[in-house]
BAFI-601446 format. One line per field, with one value per residue: residue number from 1; x, y, z of N, C-alpha, C in turn. Coordinates in steps of 0.02 Angstrom, whole numbers, plus 50000, padded with zeros to 5 digits. Example, Ala and Ser with C-alpha at 12.3 -4.5 7.8 and 13.67 -1.06 7.14 Angstrom:
<pts>
num: (1_2)
npx: (50660_50642)
npy: (49716_49888)
npz: (50390_50354)
capx: (50615_50684)
capy: (49775_49947)
capz: (50390_50357)
cpx: (50660_50645)
cpy: (49835_50002)
cpz: (50390_50394)
</pts>
This chain:
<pts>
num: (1_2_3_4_5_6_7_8_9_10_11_12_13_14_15_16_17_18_19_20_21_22_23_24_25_26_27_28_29_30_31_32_33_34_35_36_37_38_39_40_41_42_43_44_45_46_47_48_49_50_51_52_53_54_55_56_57_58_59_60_61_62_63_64_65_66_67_68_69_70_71_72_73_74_75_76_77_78_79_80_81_82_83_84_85_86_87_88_89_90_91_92_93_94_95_96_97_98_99_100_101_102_103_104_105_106_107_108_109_110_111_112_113_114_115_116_117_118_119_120_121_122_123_124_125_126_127_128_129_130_131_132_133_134_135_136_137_138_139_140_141_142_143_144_145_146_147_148_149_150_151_152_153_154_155_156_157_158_159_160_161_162_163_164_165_166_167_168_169_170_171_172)
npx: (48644_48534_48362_48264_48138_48145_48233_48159_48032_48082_48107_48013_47943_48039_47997_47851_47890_47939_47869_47786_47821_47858_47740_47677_47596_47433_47372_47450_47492_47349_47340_47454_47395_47298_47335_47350_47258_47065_46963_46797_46685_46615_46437_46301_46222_46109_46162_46297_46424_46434_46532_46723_46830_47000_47059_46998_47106_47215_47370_47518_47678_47818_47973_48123_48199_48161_48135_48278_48315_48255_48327_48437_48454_48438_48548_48718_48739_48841_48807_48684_48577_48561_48556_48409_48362_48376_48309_48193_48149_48168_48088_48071_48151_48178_48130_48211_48328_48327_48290_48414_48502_48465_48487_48634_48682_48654_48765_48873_48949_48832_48819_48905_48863_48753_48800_48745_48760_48779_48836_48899_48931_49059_49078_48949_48886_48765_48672_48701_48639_48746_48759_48833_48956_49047_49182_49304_49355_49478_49502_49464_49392_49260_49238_49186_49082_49007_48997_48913_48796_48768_48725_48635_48521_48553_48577_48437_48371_48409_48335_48241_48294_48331_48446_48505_48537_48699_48774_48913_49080_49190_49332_49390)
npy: (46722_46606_46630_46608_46600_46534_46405_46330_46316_46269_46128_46111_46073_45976_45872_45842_45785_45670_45598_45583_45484_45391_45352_45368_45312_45318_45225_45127_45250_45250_45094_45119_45216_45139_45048_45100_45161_45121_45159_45216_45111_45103_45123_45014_44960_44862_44768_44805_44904_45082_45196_45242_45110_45067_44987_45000_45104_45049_45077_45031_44996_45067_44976_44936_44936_45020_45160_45161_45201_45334_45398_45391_45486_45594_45597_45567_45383_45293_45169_45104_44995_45009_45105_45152_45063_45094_45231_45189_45145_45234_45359_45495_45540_45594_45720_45814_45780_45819_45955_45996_45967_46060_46178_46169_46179_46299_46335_46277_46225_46219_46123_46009_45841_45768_45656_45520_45400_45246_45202_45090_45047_44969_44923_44908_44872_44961_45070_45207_45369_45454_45618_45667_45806_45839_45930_46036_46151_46283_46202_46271_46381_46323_46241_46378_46384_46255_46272_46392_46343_46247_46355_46427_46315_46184_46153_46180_46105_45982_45939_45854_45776_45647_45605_45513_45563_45632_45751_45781_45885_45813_45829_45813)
npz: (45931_46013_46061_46214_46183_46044_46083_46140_46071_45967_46048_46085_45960_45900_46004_45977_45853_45877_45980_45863_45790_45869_45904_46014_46154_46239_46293_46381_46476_46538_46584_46683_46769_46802_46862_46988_47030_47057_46938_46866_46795_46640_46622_46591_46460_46405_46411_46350_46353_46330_46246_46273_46306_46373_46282_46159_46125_46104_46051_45951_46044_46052_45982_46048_45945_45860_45922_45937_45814_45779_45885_45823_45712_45765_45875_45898_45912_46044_46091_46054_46066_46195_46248_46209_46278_46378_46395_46365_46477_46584_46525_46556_46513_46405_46362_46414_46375_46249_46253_46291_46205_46110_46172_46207_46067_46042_46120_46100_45925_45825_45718_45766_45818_45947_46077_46146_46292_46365_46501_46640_46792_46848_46951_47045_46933_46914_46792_46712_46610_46472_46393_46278_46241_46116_46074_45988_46058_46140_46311_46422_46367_46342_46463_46522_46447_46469_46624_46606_46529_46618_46729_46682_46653_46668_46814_46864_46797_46806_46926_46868_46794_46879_46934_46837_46700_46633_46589_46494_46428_46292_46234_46073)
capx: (48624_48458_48339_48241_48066_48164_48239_48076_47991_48145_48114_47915_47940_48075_47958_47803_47911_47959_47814_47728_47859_47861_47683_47667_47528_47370_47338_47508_47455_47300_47373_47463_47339_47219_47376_47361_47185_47014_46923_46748_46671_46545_46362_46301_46168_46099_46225_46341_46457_46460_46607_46794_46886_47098_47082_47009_47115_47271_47403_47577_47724_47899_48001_48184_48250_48117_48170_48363_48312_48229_48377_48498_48397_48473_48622_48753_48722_48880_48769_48623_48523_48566_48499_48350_48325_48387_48246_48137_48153_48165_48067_48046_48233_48180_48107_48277_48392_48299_48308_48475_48508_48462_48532_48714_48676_48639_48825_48939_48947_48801_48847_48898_48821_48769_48817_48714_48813_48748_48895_48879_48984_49070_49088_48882_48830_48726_48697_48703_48645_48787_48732_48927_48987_49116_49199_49371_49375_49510_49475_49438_49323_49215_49208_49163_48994_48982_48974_48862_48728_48730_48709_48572_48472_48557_48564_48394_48324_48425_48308_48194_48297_48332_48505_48494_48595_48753_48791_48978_49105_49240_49391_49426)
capy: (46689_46583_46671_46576_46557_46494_46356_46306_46327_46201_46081_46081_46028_45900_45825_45814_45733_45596_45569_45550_45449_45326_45340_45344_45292_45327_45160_45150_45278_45220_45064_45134_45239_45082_44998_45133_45194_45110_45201_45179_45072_45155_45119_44963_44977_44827_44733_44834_44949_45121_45251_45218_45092_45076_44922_45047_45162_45041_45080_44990_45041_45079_44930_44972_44961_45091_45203_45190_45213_45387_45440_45401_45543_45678_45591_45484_45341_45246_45103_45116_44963_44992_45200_45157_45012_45154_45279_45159_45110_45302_45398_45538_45586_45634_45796_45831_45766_45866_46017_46018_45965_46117_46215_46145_46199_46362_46367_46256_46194_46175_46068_45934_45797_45775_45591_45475_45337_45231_45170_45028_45062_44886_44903_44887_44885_45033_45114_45302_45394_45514_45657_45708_45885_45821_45992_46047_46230_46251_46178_46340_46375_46230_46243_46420_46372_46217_46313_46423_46298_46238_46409_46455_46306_46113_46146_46170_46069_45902_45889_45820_45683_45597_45578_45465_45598_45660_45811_45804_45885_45780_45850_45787)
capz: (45993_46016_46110_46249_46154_45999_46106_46177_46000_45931_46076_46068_45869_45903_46063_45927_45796_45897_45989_45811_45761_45904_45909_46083_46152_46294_46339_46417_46510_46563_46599_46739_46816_46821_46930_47078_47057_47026_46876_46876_46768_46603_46645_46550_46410_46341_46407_46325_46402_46274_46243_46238_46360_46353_46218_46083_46122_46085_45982_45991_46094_45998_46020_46073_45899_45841_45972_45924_45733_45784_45908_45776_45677_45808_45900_45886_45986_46048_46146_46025_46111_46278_46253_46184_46307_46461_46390_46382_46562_46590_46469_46572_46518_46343_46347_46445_46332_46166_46271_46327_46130_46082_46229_46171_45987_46040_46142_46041_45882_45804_45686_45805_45830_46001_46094_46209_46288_46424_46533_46695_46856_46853_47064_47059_46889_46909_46732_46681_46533_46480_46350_46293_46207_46067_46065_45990_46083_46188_46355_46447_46332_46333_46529_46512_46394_46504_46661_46593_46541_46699_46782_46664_46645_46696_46886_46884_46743_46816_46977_46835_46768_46941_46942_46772_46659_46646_46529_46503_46387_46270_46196_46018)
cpx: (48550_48426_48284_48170_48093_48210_48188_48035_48021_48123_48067_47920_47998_48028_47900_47828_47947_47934_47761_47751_47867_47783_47662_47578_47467_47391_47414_47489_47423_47320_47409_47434_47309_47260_47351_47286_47127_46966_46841_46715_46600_46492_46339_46244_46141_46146_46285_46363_46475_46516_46657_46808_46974_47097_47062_47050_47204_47314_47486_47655_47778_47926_48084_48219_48236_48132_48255_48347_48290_48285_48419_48497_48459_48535_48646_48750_48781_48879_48703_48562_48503_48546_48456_48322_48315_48321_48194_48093_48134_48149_48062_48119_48204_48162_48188_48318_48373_48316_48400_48517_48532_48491_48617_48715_48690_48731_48893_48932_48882_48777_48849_48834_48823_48770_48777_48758_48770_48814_48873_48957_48989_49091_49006_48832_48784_48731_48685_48684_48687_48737_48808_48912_49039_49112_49287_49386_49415_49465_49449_49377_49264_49204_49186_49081_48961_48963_48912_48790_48737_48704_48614_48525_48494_48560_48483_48340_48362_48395_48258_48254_48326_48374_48523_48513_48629_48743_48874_49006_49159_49265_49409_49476)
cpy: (46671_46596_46597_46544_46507_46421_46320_46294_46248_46145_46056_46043_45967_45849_45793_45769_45674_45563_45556_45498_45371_45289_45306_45356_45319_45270_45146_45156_45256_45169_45067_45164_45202_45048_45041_45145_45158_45170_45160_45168_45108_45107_45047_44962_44902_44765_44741_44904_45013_45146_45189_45175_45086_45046_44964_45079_45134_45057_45051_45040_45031_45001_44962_44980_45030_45157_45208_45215_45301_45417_45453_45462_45601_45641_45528_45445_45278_45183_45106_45075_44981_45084_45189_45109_45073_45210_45240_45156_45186_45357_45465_45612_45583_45695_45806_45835_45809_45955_46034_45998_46036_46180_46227_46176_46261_46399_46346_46258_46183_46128_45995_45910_45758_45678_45564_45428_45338_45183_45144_45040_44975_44877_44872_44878_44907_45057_45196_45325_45461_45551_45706_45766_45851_45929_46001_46110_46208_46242_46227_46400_46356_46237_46297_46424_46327_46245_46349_46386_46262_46293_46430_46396_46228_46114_46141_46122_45986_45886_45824_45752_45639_45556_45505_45479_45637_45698_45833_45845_45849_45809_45801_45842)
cpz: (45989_46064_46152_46211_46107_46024_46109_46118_45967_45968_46078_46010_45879_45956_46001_45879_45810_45942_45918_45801_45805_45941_45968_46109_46224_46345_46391_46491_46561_46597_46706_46799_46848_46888_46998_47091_47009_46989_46880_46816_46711_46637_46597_46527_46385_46355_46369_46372_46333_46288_46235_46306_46324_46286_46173_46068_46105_46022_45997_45989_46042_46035_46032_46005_45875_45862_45959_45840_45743_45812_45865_45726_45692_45841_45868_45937_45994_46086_46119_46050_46172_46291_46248_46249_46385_46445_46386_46451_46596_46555_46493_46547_46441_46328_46369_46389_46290_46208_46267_46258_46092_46127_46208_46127_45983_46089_46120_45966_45853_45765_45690_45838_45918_46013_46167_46197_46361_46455_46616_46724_46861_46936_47088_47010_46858_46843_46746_46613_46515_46409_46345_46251_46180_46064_46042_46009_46120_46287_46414_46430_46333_46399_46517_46519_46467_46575_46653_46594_46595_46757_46761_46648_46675_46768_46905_46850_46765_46873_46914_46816_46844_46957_46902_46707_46676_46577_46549_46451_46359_46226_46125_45987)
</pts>
């Protein structure tokens, strides 16, 4: 059984290796801040303004394939554009997903390979990002675990993604 730090340990080193990897950026960031709140302006020398502003500090954003080339890494992705384009849109669901990665690992299979799929309610179009459990236990089983990680950590770890993942299980 994987003890709570060694989750957390696992999920810190997968977060770093795909923030190096997608070489995410500040300016971003910054970026957004500057939208809601005026920053005040360095002091001006010479007619020169010293230190850092955002533009040094650019570095460029993953584009959506970049971002499916890295997921593909750790899941299988059965909507590989349309994940990468949904985390894009919603980045805040990656720490989530890597956690709850390794959460799974630690109660099924870890072996399997876990599944993002982004599926559109054709009544409004609305998408979803699912995060499935390929599992062949029997089905009593499998709710069991699944229950579980939701007792011990997805009830409270899904106010964060904002009703924008699903964590199901699928019977093969």
């Amino acid at each position: 059984m994987t003890t709570q730090v060694e989750i957390k340990s696992e999920t810190a080193a997968k977060l770093q290796a795909i923030a190096a990897s997608l070489q995410l950026s500040l300016d971003g960031y910054l970026e957004k801040v500057t939208e809601h709140v005026s920053l005040p302006q360095p002091l001006e020398v010479n007619g020169h303004a010293p230190g850092l502003s955002p533009s040094h500090l650019k570095t460029p954003q993953p584009t959506p394939y970049e971002l499916e080339e890295t997921l593909l890494a750790q899941f299988e992705l059965r909507s590989g554009q349309q994940v990468s384009q949904y985390l894009g849109q919603y980045p805040f669901l990656l720490p989530l997903i890597l956690e709850a990665e390794a959460r799974l690992k630690s109660l099924f299979n870890p072996a399997t390979k876990t599944v993002l799929e982004v599926t559109a309610d054709p009544s409004d179009g609305s998408t979803q990002l699912y995060l499935v459990i390929p599992t062949k236990l029997p089905a009593v089983t499998a709710y069991e675990l699944f229950e579980r990680l939701e007792r011990e950590w997805w009830l409270e770890a899904s106010e964060h993604a904002r009703f924008r993942l699903n964590i199901v299980p699928e019977f093969i």
